[in-house]
mmCIF file of the C-alpha atoms, coordinates in Angstrom:
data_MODEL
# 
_entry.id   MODEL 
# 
loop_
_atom_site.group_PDB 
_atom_site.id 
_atom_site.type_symbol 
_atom_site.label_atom_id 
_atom_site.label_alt_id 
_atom_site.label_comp_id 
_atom_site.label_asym_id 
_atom_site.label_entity_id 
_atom_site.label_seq_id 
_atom_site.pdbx_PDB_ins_code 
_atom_site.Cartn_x 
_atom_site.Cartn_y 
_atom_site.Cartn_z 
_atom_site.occupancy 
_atom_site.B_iso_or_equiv 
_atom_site.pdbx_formal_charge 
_atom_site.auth_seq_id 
_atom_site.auth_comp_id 
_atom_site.auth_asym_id 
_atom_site.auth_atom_id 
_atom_site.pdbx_PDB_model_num 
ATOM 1   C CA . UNK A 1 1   ? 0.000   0.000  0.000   1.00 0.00 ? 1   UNK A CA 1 
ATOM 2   C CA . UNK A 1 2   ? 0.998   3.255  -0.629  1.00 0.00 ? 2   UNK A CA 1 
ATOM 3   C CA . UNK A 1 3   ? 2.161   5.305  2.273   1.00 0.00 ? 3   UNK A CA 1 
ATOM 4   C CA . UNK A 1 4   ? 0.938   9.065  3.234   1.00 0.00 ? 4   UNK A CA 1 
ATOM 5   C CA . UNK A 1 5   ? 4.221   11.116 2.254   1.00 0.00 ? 5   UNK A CA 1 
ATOM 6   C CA . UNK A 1 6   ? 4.396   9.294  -1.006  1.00 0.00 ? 6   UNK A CA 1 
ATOM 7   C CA . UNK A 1 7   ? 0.646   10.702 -1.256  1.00 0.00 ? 7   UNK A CA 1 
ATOM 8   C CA . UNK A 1 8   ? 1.849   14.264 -0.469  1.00 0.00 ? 8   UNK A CA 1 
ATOM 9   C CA . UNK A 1 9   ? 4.902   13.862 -2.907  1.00 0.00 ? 9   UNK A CA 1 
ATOM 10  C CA . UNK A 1 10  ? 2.169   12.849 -5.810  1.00 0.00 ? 10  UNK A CA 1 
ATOM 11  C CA . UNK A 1 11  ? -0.175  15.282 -4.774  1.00 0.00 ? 11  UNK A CA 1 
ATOM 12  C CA . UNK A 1 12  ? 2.737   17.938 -4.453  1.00 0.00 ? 12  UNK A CA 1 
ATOM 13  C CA . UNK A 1 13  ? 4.127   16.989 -7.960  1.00 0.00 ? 13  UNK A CA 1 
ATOM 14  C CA . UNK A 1 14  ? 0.859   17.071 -9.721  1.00 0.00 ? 14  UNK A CA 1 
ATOM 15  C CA . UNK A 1 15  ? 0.166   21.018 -8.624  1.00 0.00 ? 15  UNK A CA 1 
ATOM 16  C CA . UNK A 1 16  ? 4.058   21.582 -9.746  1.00 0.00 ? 16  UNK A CA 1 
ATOM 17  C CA . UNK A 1 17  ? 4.700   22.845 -6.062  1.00 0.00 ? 17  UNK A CA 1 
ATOM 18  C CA . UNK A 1 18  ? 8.384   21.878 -4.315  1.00 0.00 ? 18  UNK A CA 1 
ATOM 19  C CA . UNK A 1 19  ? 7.869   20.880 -0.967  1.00 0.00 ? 19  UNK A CA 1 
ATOM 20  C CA . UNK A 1 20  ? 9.925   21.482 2.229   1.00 0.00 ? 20  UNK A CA 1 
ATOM 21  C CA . UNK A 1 21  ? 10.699  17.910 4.206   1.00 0.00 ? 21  UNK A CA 1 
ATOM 22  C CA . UNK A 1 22  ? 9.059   18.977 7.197   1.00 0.00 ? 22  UNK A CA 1 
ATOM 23  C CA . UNK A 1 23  ? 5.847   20.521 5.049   1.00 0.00 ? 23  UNK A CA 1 
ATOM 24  C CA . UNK A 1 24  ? 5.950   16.684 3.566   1.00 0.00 ? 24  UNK A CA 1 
ATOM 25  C CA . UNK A 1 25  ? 5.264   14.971 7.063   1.00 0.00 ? 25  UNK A CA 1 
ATOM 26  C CA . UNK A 1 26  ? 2.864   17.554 8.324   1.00 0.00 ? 26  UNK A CA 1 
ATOM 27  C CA . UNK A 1 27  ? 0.653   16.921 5.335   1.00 0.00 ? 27  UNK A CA 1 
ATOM 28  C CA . UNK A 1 28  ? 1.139   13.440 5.507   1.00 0.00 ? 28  UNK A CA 1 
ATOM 29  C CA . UNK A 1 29  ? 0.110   13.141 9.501   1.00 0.00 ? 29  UNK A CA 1 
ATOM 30  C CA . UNK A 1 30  ? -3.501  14.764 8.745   1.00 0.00 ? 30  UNK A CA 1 
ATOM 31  C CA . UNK A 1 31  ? -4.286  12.330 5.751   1.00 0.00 ? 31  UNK A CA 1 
ATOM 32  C CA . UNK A 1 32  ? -7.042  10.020 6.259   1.00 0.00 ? 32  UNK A CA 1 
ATOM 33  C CA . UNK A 1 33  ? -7.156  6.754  3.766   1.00 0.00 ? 33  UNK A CA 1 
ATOM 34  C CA . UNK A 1 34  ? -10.123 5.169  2.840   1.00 0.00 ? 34  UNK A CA 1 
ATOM 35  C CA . UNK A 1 35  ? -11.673 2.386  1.095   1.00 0.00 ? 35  UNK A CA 1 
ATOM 36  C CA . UNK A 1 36  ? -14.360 2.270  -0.481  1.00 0.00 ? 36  UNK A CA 1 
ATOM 37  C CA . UNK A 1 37  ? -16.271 -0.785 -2.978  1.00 0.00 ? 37  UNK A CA 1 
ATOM 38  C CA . UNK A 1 38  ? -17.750 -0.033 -6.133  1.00 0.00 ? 38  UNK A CA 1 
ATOM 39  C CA . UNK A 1 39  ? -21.470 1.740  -5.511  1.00 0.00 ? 39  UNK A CA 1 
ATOM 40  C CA . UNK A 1 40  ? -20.337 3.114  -2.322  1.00 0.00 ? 40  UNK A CA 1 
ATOM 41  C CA . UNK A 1 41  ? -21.775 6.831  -1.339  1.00 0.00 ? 41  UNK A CA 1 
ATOM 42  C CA . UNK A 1 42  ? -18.874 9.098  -0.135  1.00 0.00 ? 42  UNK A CA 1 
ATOM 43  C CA . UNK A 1 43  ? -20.929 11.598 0.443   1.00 0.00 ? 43  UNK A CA 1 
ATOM 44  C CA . UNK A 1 44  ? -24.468 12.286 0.138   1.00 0.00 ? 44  UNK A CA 1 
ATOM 45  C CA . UNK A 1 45  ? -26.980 15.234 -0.037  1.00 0.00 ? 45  UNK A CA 1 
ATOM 46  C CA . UNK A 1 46  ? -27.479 17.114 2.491   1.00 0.00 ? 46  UNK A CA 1 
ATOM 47  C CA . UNK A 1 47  ? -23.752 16.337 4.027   1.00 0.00 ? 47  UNK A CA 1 
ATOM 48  C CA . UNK A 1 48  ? -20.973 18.713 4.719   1.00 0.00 ? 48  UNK A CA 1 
ATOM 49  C CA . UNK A 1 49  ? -17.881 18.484 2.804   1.00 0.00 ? 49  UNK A CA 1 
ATOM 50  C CA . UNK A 1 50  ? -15.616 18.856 4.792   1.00 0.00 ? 50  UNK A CA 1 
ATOM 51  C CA . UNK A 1 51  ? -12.584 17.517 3.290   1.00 0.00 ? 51  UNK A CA 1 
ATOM 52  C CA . UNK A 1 52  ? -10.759 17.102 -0.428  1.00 0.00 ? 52  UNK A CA 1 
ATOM 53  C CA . UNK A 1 53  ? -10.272 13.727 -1.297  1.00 0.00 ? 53  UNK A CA 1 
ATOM 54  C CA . UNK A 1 54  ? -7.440  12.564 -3.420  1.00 0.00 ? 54  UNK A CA 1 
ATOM 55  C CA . UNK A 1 55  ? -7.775  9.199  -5.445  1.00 0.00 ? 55  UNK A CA 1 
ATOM 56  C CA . UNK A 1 56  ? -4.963  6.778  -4.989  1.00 0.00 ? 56  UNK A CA 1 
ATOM 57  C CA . UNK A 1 57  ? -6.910  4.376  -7.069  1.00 0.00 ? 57  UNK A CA 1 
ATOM 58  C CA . UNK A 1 58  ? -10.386 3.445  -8.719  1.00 0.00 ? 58  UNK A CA 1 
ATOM 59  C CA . UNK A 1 59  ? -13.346 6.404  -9.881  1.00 0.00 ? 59  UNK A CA 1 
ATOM 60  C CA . UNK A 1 60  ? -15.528 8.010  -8.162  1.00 0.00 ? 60  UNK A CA 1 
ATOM 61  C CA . UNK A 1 61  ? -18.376 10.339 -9.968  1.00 0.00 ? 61  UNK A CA 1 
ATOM 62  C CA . UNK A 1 62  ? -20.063 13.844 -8.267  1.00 0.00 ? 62  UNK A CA 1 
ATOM 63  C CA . UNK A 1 63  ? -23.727 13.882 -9.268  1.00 0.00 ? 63  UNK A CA 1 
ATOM 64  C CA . UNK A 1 64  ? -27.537 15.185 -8.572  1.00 0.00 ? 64  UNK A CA 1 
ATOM 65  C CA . UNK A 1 65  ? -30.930 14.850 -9.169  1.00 0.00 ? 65  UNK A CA 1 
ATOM 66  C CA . UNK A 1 66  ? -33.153 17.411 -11.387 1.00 0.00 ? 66  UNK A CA 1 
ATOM 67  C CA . UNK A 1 67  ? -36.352 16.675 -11.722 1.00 0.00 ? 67  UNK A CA 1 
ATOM 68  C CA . UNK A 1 68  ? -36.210 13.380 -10.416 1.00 0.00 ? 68  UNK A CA 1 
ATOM 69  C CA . UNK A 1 69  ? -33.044 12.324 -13.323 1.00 0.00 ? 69  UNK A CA 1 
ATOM 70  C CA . UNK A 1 70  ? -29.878 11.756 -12.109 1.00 0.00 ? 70  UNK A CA 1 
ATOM 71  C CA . UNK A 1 71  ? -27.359 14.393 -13.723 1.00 0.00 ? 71  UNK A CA 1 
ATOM 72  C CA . UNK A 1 72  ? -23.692 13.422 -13.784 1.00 0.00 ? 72  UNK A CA 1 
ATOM 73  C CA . UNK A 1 73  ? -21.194 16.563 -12.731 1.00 0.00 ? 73  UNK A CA 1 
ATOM 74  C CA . UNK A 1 74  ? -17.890 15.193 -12.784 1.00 0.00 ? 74  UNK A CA 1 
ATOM 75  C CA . UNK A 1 75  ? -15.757 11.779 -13.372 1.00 0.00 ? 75  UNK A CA 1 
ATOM 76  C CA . UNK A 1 76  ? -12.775 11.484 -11.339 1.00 0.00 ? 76  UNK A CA 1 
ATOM 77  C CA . UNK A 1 77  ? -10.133 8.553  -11.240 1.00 0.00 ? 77  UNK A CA 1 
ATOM 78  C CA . UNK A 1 78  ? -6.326  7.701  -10.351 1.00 0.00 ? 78  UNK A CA 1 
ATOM 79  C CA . UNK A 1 79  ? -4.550  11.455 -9.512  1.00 0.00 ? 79  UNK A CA 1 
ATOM 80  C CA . UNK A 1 80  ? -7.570  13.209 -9.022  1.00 0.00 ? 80  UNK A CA 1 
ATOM 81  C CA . UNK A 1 81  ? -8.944  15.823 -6.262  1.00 0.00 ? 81  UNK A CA 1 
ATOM 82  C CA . UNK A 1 82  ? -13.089 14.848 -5.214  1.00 0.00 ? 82  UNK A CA 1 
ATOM 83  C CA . UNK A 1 83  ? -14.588 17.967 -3.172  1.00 0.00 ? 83  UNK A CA 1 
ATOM 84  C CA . UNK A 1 84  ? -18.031 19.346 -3.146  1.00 0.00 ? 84  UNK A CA 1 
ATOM 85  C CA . UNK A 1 85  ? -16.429 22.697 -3.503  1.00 0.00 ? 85  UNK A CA 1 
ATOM 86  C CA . UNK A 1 86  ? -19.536 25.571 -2.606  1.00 0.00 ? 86  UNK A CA 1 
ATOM 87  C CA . UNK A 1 87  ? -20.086 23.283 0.553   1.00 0.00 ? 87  UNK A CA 1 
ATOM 88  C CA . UNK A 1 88  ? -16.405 22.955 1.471   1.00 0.00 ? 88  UNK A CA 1 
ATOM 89  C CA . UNK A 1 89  ? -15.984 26.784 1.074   1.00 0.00 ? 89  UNK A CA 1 
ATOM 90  C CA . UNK A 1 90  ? -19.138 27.729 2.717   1.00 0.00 ? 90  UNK A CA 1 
ATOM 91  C CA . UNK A 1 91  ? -19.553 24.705 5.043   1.00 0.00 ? 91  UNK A CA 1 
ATOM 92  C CA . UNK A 1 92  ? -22.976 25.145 4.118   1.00 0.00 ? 92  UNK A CA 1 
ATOM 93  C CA . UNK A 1 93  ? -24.454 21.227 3.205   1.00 0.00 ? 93  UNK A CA 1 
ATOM 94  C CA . UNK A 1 94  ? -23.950 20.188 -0.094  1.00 0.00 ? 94  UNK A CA 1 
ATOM 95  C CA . UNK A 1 95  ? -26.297 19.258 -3.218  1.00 0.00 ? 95  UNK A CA 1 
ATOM 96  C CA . UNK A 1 96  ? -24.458 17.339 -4.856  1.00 0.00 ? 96  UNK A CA 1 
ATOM 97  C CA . UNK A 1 97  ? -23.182 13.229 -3.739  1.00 0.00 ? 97  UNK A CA 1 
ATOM 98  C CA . UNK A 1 98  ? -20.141 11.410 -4.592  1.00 0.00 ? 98  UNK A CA 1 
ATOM 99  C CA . UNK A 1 99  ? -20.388 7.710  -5.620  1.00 0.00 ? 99  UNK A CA 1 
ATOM 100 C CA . UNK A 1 100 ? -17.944 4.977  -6.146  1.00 0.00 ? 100 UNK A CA 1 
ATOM 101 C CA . UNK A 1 101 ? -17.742 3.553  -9.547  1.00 0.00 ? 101 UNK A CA 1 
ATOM 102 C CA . UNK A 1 102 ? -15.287 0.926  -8.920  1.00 0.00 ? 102 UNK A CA 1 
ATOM 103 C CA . UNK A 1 103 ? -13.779 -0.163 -5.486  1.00 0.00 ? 103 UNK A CA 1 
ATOM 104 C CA . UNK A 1 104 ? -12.037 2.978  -4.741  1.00 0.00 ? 104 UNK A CA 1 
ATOM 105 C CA . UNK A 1 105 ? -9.124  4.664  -2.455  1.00 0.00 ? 105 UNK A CA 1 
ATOM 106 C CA . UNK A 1 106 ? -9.405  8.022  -1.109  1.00 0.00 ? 106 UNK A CA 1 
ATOM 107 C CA . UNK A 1 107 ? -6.855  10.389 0.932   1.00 0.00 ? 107 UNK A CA 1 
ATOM 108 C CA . UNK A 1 108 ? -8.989  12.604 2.687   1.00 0.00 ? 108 UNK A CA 1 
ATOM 109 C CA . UNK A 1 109 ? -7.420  15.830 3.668   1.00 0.00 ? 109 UNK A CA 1 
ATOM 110 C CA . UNK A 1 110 ? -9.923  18.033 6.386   1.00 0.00 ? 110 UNK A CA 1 
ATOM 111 C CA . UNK A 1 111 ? -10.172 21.757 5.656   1.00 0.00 ? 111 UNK A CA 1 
ATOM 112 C CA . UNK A 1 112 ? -9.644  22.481 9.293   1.00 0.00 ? 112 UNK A CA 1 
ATOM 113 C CA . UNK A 1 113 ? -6.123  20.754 9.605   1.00 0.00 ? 113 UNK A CA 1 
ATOM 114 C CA . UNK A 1 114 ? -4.948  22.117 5.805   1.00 0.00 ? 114 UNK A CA 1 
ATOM 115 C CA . UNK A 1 115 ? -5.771  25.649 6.687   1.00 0.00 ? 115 UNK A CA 1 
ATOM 116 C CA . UNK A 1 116 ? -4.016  24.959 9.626   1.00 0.00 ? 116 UNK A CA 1 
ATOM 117 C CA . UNK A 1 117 ? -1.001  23.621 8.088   1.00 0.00 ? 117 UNK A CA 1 
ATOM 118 C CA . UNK A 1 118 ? -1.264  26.390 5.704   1.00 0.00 ? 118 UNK A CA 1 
ATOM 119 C CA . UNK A 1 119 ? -0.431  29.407 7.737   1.00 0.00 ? 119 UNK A CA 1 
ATOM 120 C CA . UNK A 1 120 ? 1.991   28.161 9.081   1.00 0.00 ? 120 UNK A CA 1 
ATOM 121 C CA . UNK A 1 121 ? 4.386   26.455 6.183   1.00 0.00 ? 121 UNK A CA 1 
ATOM 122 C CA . UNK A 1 122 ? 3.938   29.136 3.221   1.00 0.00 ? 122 UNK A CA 1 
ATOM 123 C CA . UNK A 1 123 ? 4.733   25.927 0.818   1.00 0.00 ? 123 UNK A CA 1 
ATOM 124 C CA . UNK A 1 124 ? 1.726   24.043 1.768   1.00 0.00 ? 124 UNK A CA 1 
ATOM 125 C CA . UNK A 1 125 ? -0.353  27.386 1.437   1.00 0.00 ? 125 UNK A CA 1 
ATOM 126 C CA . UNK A 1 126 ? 1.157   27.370 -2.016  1.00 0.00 ? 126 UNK A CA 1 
ATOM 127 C CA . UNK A 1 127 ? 0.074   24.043 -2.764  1.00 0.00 ? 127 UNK A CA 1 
ATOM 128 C CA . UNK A 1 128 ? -3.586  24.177 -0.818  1.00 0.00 ? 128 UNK A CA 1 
ATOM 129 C CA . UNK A 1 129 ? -3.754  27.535 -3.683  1.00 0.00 ? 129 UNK A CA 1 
ATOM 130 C CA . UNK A 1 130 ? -2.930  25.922 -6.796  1.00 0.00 ? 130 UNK A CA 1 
ATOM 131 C CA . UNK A 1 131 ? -5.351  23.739 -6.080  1.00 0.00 ? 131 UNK A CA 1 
ATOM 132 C CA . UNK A 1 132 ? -8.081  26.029 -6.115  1.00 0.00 ? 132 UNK A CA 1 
ATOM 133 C CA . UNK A 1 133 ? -6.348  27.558 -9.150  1.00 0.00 ? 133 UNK A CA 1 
ATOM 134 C CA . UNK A 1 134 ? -6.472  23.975 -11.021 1.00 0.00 ? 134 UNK A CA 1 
ATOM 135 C CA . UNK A 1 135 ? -9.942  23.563 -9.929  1.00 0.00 ? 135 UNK A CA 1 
ATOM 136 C CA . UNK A 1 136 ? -11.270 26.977 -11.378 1.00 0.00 ? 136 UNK A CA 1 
ATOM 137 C CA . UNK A 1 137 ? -9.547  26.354 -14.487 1.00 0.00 ? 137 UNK A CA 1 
ATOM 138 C CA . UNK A 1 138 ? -11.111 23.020 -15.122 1.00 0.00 ? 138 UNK A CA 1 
ATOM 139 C CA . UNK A 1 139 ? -14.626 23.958 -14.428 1.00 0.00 ? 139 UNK A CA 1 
ATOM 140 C CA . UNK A 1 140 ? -14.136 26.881 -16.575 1.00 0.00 ? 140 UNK A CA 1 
ATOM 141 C CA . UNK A 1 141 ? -12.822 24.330 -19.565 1.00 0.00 ? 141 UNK A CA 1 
ATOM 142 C CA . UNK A 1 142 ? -15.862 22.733 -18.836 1.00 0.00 ? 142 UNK A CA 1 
ATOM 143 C CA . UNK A 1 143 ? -18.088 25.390 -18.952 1.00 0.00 ? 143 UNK A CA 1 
ATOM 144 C CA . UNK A 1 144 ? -16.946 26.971 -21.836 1.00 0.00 ? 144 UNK A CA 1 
ATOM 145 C CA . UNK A 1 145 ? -16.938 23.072 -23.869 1.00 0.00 ? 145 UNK A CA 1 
ATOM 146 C CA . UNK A 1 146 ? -20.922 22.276 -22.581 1.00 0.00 ? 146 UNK A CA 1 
ATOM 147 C CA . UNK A 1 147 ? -21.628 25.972 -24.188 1.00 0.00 ? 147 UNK A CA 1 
ATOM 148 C CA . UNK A 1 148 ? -19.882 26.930 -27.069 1.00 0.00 ? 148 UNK A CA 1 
ATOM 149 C CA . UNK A 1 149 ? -18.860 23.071 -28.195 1.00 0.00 ? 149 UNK A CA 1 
ATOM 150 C CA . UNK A 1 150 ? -20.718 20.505 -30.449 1.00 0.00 ? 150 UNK A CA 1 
ATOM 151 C CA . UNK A 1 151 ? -20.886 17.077 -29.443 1.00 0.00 ? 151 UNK A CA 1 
ATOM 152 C CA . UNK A 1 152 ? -18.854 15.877 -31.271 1.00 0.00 ? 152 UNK A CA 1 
ATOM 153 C CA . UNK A 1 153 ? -16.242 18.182 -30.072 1.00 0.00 ? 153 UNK A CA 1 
ATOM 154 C CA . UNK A 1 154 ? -16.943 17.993 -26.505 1.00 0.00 ? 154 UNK A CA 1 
ATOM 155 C CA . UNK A 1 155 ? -16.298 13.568 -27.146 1.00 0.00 ? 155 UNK A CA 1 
ATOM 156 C CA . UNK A 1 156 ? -13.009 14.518 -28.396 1.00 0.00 ? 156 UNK A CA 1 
ATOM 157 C CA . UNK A 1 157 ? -11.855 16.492 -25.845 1.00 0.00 ? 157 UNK A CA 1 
ATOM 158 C CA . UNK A 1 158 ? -12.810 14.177 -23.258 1.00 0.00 ? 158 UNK A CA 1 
ATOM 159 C CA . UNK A 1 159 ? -11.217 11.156 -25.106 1.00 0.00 ? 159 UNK A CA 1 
ATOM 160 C CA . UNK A 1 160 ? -8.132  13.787 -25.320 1.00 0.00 ? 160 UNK A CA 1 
ATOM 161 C CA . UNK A 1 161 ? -8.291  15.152 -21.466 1.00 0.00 ? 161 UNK A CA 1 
ATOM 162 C CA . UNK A 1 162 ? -9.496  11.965 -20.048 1.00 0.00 ? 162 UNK A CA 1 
ATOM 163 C CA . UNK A 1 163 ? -9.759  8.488  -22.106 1.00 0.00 ? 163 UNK A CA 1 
ATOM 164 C CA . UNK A 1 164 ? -9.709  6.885  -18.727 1.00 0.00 ? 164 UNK A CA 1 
ATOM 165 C CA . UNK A 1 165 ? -13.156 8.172  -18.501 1.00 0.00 ? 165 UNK A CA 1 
ATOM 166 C CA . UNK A 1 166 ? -14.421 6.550  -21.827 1.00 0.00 ? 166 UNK A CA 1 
ATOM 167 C CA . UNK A 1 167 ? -12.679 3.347  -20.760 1.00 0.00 ? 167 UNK A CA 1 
ATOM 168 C CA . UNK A 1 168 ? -13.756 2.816  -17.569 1.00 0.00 ? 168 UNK A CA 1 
ATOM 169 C CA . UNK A 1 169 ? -17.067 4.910  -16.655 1.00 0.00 ? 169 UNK A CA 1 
ATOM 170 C CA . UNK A 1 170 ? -20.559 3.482  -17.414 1.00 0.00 ? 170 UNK A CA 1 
ATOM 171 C CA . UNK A 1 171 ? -21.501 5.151  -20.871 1.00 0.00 ? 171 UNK A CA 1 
ATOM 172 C CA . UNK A 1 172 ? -24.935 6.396  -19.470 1.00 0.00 ? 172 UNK A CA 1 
ATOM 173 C CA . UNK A 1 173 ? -22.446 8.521  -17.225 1.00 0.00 ? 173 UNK A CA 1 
ATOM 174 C CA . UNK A 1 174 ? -20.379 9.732  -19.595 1.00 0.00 ? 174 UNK A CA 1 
ATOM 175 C CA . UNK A 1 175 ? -23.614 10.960 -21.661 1.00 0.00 ? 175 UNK A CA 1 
ATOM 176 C CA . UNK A 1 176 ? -25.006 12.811 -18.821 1.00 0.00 ? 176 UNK A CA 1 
ATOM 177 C CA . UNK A 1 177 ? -21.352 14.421 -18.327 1.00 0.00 ? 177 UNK A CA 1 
ATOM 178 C CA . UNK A 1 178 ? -20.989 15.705 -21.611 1.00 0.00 ? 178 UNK A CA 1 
ATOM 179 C CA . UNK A 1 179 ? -24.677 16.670 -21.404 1.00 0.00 ? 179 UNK A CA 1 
ATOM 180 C CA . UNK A 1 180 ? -26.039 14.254 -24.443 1.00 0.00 ? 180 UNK A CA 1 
ATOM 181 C CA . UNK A 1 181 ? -28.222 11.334 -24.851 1.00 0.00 ? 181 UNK A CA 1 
ATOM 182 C CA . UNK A 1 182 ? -27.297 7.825  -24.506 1.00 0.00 ? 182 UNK A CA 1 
ATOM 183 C CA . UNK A 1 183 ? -28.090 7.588  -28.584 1.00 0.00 ? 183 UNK A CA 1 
ATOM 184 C CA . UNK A 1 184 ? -26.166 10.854 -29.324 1.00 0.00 ? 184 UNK A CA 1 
ATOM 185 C CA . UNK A 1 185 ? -23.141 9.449  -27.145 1.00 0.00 ? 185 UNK A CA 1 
ATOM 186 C CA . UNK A 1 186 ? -23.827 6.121  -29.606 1.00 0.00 ? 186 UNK A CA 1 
ATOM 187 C CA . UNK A 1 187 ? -23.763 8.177  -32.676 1.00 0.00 ? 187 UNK A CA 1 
ATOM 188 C CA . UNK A 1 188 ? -20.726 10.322 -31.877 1.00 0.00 ? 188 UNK A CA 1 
ATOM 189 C CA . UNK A 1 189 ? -18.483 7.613  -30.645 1.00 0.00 ? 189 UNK A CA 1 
ATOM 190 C CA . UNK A 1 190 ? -19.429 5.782  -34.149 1.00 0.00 ? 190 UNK A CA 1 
ATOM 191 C CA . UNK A 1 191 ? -18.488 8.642  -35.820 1.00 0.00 ? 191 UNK A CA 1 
ATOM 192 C CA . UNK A 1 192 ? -15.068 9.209  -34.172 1.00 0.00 ? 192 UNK A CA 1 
ATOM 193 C CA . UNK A 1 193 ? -14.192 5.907  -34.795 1.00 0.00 ? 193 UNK A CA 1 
ATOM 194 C CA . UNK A 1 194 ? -14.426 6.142  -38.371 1.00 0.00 ? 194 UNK A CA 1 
ATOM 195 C CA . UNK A 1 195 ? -12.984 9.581  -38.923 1.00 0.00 ? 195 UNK A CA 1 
# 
């Protein structure tokens, strides 16, 4: 199993942010690891976020209801960040839920401890930014692909940001995500395959 500081140093790498020794260990002593099997709720309606999650392995997907359908928000897998971010910023409870969609390992790092941390080793402030930075830029992407972008377009960039999504995630999923019928998903991923 993998250990907490080589969490921090994957974590650490993946925001491009050096990190003292002694910022290492103190992130690593307030991770939390757990496990989860596939269909498992991380977190449900209703809850608080109170943490970030970091995937260590499997995929986990952030969704809600409208109207009584199930709307996918976001896929994540291996190297990912999970967090319910209005509710985590407000600590206000959330709308959204987090589900499993294969057995699944999560680091969970608590807001309370992090901002902790943060004041007082300027790296890990650093890092705990670019996060948010990362995060804003990616639902932007997002935002900008669901509204300006055909569908076709919006499959290809997925299968070019994230094929590990279109391997691995249920394709009724995937539709919702990219905000298409399960036909339209059919059609386009025909199409791509013999352009």
């Amino acid at each position: 199993m993998t250990t907490s500081v080589e969490i921090v140093r994957s974590i650490a790498a993946q925001y491009h942010v050096l990190l003292k020794k002694e910022s290492i260990h103190a992130l690593a002593d307030i991770l939390v690891c757990r496990k989860y099997k596939k269909g498992e709720r991380v977190l449900n309606e209703g809850e608080y976020c109170k943490c970030m999650r970091y995937i260590e392995k499997g995929m986990t997907r952030q969704f809600y209801f409208k109207y009584d359908k199930d709307l996918t928000e976001h896929i994540a897998y291996e190297g990912g960040m999970v967090i319910c971010l209005e509710s985590y910023l407000k600590e206000e409870p959330t709308r959204l839920m987090i589900e499993t969609l294969e057995p699944t390992i999560v680091w969970e790092i608590y807001k309370s401890e992090v901002e902790a941390l943060a004041e007082q080793h300027a790296d890990i402030g650093k890092l705990y930014r670019k996060f948010f930075e990362y995060s804003l830029i990616e639902s932007q992407i997002k935002a900008d692909t669901l509204r300006f972008e055909p569908a076709y377009e919006r499959y290809i960039r997925l299968l070019q940001l994230h094929p590990e999504i279109l391997k691995r995630a249920p394709l009724v999923y995937i539709a919702s995500l990219l905000q298409m019928t399960p036909e339209t998903l059919s059609r386009v991923r025909s199409a791509s395959l013999n352009a």
